[in-house]
C-alpha positions as CSV (number, residue, x, y, z in Angstrom):
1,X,22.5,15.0,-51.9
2,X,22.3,11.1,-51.3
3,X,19.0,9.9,-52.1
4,X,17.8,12.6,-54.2
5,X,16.5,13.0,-57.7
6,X,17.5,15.9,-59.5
7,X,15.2,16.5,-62.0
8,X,15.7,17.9,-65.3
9,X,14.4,19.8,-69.3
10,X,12.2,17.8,-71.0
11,X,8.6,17.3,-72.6
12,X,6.0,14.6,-71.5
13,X,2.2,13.3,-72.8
14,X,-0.2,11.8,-71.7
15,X,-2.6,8.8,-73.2
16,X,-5.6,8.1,-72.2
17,X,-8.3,5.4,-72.7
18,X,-11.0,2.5,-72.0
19,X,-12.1,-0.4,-73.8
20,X,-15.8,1.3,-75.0
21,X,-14.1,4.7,-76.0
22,X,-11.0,3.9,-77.2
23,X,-7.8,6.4,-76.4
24,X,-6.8,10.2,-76.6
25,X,-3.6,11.7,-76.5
26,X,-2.4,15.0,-75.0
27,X,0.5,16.5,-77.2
28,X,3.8,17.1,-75.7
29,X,3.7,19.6,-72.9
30,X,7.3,20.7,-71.2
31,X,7.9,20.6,-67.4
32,X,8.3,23.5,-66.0
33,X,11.5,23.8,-64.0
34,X,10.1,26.3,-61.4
35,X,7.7,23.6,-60.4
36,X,10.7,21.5,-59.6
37,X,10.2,20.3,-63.5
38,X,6.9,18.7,-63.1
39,X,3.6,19.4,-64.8
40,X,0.1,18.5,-64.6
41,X,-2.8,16.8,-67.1
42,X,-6.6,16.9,-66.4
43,X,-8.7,14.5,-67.6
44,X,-12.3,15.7,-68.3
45,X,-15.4,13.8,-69.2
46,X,-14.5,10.2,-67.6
47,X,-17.2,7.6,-67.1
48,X,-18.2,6.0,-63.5
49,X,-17.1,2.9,-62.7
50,X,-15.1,2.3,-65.9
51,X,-11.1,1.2,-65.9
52,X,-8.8,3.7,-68.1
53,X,-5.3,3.1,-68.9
54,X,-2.9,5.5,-69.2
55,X,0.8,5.8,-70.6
56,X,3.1,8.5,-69.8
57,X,6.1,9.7,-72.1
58,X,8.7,11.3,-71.5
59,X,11.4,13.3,-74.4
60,X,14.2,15.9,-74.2
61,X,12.3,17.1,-77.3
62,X,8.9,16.6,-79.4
63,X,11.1,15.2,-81.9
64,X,13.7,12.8,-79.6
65,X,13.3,9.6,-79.0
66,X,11.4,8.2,-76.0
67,X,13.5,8.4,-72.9
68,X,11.3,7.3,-70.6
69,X,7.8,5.4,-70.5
70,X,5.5,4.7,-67.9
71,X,2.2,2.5,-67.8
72,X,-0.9,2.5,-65.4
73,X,-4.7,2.0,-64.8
74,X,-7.1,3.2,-62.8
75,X,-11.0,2.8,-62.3
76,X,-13.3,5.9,-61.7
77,X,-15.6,6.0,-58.3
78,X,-19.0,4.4,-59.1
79,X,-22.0,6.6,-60.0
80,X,-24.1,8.2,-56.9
81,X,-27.0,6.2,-57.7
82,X,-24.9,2.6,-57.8
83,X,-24.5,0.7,-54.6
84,X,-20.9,-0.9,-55.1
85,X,-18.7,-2.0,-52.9
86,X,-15.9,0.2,-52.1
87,X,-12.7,-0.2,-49.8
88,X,-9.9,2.7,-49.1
89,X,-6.9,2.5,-47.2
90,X,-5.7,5.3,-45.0
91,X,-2.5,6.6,-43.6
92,X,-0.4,9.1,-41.8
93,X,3.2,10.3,-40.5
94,X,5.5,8.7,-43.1
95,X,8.9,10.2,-41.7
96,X,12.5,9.2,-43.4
97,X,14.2,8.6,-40.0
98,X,11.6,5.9,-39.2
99,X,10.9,3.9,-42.1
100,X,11.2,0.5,-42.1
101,X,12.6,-0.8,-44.9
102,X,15.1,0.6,-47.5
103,X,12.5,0.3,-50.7
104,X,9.8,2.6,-49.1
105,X,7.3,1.2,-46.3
106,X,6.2,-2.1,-45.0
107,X,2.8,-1.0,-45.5
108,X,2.3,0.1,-48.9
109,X,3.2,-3.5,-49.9
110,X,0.2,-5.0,-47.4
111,X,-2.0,-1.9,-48.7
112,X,-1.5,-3.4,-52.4
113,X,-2.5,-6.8,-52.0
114,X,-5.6,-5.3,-50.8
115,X,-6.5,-3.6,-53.9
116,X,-7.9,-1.1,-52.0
117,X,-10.3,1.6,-54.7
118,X,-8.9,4.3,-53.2
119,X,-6.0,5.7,-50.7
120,X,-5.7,9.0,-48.4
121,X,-2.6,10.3,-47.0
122,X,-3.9,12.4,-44.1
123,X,-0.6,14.1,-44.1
124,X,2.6,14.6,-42.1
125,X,3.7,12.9,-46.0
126,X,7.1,14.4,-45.6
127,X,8.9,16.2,-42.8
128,X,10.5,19.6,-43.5
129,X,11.5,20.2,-40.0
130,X,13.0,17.0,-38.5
131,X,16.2,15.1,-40.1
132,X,18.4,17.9,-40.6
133,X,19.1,19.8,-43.1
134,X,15.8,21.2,-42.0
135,X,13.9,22.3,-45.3
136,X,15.2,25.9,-44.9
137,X,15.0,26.1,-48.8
138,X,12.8,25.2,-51.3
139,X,14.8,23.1,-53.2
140,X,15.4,20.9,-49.7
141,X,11.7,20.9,-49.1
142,X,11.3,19.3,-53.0
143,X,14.2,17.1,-52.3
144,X,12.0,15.8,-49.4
145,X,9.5,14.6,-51.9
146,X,11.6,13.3,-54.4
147,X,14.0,11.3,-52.0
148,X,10.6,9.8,-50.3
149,X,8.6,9.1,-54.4
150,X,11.5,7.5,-55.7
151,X,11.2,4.5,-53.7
152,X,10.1,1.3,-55.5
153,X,7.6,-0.1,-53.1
154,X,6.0,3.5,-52.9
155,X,6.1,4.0,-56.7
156,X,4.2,0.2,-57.4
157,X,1.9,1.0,-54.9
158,X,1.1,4.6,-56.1
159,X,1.1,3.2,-59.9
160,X,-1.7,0.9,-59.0
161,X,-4.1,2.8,-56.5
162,X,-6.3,6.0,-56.7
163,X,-5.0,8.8,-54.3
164,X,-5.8,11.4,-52.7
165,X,-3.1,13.6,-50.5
166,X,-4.1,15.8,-47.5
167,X,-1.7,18.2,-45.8
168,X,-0.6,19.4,-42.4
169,X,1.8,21.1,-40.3
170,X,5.2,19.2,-41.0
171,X,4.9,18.9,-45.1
172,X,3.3,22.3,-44.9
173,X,5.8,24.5,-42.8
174,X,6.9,23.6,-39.5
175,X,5.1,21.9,-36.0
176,X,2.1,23.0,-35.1
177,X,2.6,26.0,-37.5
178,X,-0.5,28.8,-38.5
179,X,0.1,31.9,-41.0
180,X,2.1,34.6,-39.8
181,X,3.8,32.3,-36.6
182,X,7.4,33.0,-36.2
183,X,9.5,30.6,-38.1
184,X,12.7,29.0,-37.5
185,X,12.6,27.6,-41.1
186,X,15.4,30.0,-42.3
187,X,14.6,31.0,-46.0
188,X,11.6,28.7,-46.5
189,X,8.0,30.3,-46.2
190,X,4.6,28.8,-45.2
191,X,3.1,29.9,-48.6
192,X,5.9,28.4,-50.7
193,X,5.4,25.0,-48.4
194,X,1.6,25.8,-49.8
195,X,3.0,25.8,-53.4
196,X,5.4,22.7,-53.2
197,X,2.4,20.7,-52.2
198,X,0.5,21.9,-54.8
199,X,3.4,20.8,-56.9
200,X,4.2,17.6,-56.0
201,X,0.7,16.3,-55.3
202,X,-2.7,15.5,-57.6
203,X,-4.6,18.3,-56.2
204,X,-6.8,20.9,-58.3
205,X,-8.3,24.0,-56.4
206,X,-8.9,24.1,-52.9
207,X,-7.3,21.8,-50.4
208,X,-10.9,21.1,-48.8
209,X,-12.5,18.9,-51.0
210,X,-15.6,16.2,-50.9
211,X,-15.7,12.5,-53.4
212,X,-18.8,10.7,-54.1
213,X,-18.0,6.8,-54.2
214,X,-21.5,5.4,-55.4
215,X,-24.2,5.3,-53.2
216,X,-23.3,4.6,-50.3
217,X,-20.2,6.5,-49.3
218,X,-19.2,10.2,-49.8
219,X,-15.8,11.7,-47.6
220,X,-14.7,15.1,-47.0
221,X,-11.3,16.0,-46.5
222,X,-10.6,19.1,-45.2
223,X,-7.8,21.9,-44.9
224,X,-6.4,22.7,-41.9
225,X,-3.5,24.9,-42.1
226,X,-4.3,27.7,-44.2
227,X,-7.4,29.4,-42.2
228,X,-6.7,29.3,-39.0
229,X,-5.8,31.8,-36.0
230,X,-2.6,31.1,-33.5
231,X,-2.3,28.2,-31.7
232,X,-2.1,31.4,-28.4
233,X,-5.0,33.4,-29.2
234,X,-7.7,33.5,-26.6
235,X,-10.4,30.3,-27.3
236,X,-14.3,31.6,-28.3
237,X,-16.2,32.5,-31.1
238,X,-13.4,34.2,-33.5
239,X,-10.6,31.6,-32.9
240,X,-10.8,28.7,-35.9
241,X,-8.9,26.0,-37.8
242,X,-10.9,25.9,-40.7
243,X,-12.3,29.3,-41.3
244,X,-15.6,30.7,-42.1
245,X,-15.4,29.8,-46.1
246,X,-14.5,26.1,-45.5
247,X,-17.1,25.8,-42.3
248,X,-19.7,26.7,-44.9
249,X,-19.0,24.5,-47.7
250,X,-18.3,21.6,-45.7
251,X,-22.3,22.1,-43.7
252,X,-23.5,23.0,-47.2
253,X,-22.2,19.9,-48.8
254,X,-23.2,17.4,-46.0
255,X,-26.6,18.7,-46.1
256,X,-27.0,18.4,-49.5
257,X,-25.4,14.7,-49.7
258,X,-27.8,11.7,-49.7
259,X,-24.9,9.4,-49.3
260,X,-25.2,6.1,-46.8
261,X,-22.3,6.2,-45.1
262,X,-20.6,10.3,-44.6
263,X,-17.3,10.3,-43.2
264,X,-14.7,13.4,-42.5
265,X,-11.2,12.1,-43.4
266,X,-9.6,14.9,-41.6
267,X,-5.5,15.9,-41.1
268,X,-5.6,15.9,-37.6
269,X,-8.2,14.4,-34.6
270,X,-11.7,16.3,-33.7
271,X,-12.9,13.9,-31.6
272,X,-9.5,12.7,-29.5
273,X,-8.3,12.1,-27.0
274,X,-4.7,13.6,-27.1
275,X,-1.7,13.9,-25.7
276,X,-2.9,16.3,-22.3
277,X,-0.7,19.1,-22.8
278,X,-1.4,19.4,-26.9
279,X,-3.0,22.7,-28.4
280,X,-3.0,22.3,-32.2
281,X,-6.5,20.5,-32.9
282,X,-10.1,20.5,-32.4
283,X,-9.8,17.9,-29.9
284,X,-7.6,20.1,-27.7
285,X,-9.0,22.3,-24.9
286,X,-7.7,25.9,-26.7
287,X,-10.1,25.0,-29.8
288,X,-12.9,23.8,-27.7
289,X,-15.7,26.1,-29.0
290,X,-14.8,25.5,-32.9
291,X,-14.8,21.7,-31.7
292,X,-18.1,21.6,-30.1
293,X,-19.6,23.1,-33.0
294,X,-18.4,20.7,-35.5
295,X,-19.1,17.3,-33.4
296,X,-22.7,18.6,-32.5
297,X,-23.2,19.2,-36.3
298,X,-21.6,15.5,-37.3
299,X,-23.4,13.6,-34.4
300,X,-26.5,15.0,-35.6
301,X,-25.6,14.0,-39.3
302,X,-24.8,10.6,-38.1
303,X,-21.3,11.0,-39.3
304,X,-18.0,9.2,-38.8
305,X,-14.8,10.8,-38.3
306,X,-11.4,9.5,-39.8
307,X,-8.1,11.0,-39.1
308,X,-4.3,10.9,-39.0
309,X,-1.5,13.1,-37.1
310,X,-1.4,10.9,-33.9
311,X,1.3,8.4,-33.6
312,X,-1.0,5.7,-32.0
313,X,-4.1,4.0,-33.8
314,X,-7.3,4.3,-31.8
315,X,-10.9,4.1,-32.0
316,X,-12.9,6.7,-29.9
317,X,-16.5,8.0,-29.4
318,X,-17.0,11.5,-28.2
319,X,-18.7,11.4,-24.6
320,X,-21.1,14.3,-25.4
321,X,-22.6,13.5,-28.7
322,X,-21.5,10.1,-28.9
323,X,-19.4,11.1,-32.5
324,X,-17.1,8.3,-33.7
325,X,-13.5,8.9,-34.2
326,X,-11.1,6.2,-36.0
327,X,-7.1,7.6,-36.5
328,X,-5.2,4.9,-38.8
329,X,-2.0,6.0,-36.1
330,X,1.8,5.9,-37.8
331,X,3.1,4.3,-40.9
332,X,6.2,2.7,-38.8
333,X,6.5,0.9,-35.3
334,X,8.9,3.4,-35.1
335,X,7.6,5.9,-35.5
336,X,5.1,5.2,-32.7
337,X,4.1,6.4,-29.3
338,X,1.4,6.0,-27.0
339,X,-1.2,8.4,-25.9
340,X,-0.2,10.4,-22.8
341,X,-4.0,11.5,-21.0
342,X,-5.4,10.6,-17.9
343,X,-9.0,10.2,-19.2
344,X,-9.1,7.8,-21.7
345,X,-12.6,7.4,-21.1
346,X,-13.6,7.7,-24.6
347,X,-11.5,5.1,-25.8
348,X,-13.1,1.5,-27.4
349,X,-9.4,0.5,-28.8
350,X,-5.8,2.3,-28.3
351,X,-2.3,0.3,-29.7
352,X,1.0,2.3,-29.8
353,X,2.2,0.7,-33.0
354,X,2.2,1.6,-36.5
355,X,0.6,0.4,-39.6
356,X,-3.0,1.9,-41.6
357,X,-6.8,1.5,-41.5
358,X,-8.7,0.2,-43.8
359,X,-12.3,0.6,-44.5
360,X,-15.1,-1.0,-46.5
361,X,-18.2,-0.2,-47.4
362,X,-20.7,-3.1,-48.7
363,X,-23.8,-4.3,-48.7
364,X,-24.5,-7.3,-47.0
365,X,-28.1,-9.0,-47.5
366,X,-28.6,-5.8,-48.9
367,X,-28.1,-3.7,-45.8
368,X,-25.1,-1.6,-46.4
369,X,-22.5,-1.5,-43.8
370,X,-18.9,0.3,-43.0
371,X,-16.5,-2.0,-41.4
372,X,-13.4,-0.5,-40.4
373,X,-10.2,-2.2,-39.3
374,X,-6.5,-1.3,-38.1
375,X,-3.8,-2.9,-39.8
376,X,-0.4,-3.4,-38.0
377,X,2.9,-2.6,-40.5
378,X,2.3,-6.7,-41.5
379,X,-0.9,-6.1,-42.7
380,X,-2.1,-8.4,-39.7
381,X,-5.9,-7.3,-38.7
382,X,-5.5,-6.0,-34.8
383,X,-8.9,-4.4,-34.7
384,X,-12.3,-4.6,-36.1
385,X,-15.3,-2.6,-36.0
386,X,-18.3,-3.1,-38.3
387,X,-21.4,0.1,-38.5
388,X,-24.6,-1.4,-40.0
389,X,-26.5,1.8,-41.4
390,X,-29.5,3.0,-39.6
């Protein structure tokens, strides 16, 4: 298909090192070509706050030539006990039809001059269900990701920057999709969307997951596909998004974090406001009891919410318990719209374009702070808020 990247047989290593410890090499290991003929390396026993390089081979055989090399770095989060500063770009809905340029996004260049320490893609990464061909096949779904992580501007940008990938309903299944919903996806399946992902993206284990980034900053980022009941059923005590397990982890883990700054990056809003007729999130009326539960819990943790899905970048605080809400909105202009509600009540900053967010975390005369700011798809600052810890 135009655009795509057929992959193919082949071995690849890994090697590994820093300037104190010198390197390690992984022997060859093949691709496997019912992963879409891509394989995974763990690296164990990595210091805080040190840079590694690494240098990926490629070989139709152990004993071939090279055939293909590539070169990176990276630096590990700071130790818990370090106050560093730390900054971390975030994004969301990066859909074919709507980027805006040929070699990948206007923003991933803007998001590399930063040098931010870390990025998140909150999701809606690729779209299986818009564009046709819809993804009604596996192999359409992969050649989703491949057409989208071939581009050069998203390939420098990924070569450079920590990342962490978060999905939800589009590179999962379908819109607004839950297990066991009717699909009109033909032959493609909401666990092999699961598998694809898993696939295609740097993520070990569960799909909830928390980071500790020195001393003054730890972020959750949680699942919200997998666990939860239809979109229809009845709202109350039983209906969820995130289910019982990852409800307990993520209370567990904030109680037990003595972090300065903790902050949910989470797939889709839980503070809002949305679109009036939506019913796919926390923020929505048909998930209002789960909702409630969770922003009572955060206010009173002094959290601070971060998220993707909508297509408009705001700033919001919760009129109950006063939880803030930051969503980074769209990666394109195009890809924009604004927010149609009535009661916008909530809202401190609203812009119907796209672009990302940025945040950093510092200490200034020693009082650490979290200053977050929306980016349009220039990089341009459009908003600015700064939170001095309490």
């Amino acid at each position: 298909m135009a655009d795509g990247v057929q992959g193919a047989p082949g071995f690849v290593r890994l090697t590994c090192g820093s300037e104190d410890e010198g390197e390690q090499q992984a022997g060859w290991v093949q691709v496997n070509p019912d992963e879409d003929f891509t394989t995974q390396f763990d690296l164990f026993g990595l210091k805080p706050g040190t840079r590694y390089s690494l240098a990926v081979e490629a070989s139709g055989t152990p004993e071939s030539d090279i055939s293909a090399l590539l070169e990176s770095s990276f630096r590990t989060a700071p130790a818990p006990e370090k106050a560093s500063r730390v900054s971390f770009t975030v994004v969301t809905g990066s859909r074919w039809k709507t980027m805006d340029h040929p070699d990948g996004h206007n923003i991933y260049v803007h998001m590399r001059a930063l040098k931010p320490s870390f990025f998140v893609h909150t999701g809606d990464i690729v779209y299986y269900d818009h564009l046709h061909p819809y993804a009604t096949h596996i192999d359409l779904a992969r050649f989703r990701w491949t057409r989208m992580y071939s581009l050069p501007r998203i390939v420098a940008f990924h070569n450079e920057i920590h990342s962490y990938f978060i999905r939800d309903d589009h590179d999962t299944w379908q819109n607004d999709c839950w297990p066991g919903m009717t699909p009109f996806m033909g032959n493609f399946t909401l666990e092999e969307g699961q598998s694809v992902f898993a696939e295609q993206t740097p993520v070990v284990g569960k799909t909830y997951r928390t980071f500790r980034w020195g001393k003054d900053l730890q972020v959750w980022m949680t699942e919200g596909r997998d666990y939860r009941s239809p979109n229809t059923m009845p709202d109350g005590p039983d209906k969820t998004i995130w289910g019982a397990e990852q409800m307990a982890w993520f209370k567990r883990t904030v109680l037990e974090s003595d972090a300065t700054f903790r902050m949910l990056i989470s797939p889709s809003p839980i503070v809002g406001p949305d679109h009036k007729g939506k019913l796919d999130n926390h923020s929505n009326k048909n998930f209002t009891y789960e909702g409630d539960l969770i922003r009572t819990f955060m206010a009173e943790q002094n959290m601070i919410v971060v998220c993707g899905d909508r297509h408009w970048q705001y700033t919001s605080e919760d009129t109950r318990t006063g939880l803030p809400e930051y969503s980074c909105g769209p990666t394109t202009d195009r890809h924009a719209t604004m927010v149609d509600n009535e009661d916008l009540s909530m809202i401190k900053y609203v812009a119907a374009i796209g672009g990302f967010l940025s945040v950093t975390v510092e200490r200034v005369d020693g009082t650490p702070r979290a200053v977050f700011r929306h980016h349009d798809v220039n990089g341009k600052v459009v908003n600015e808020e700064v939170r001095v810890a309490e």
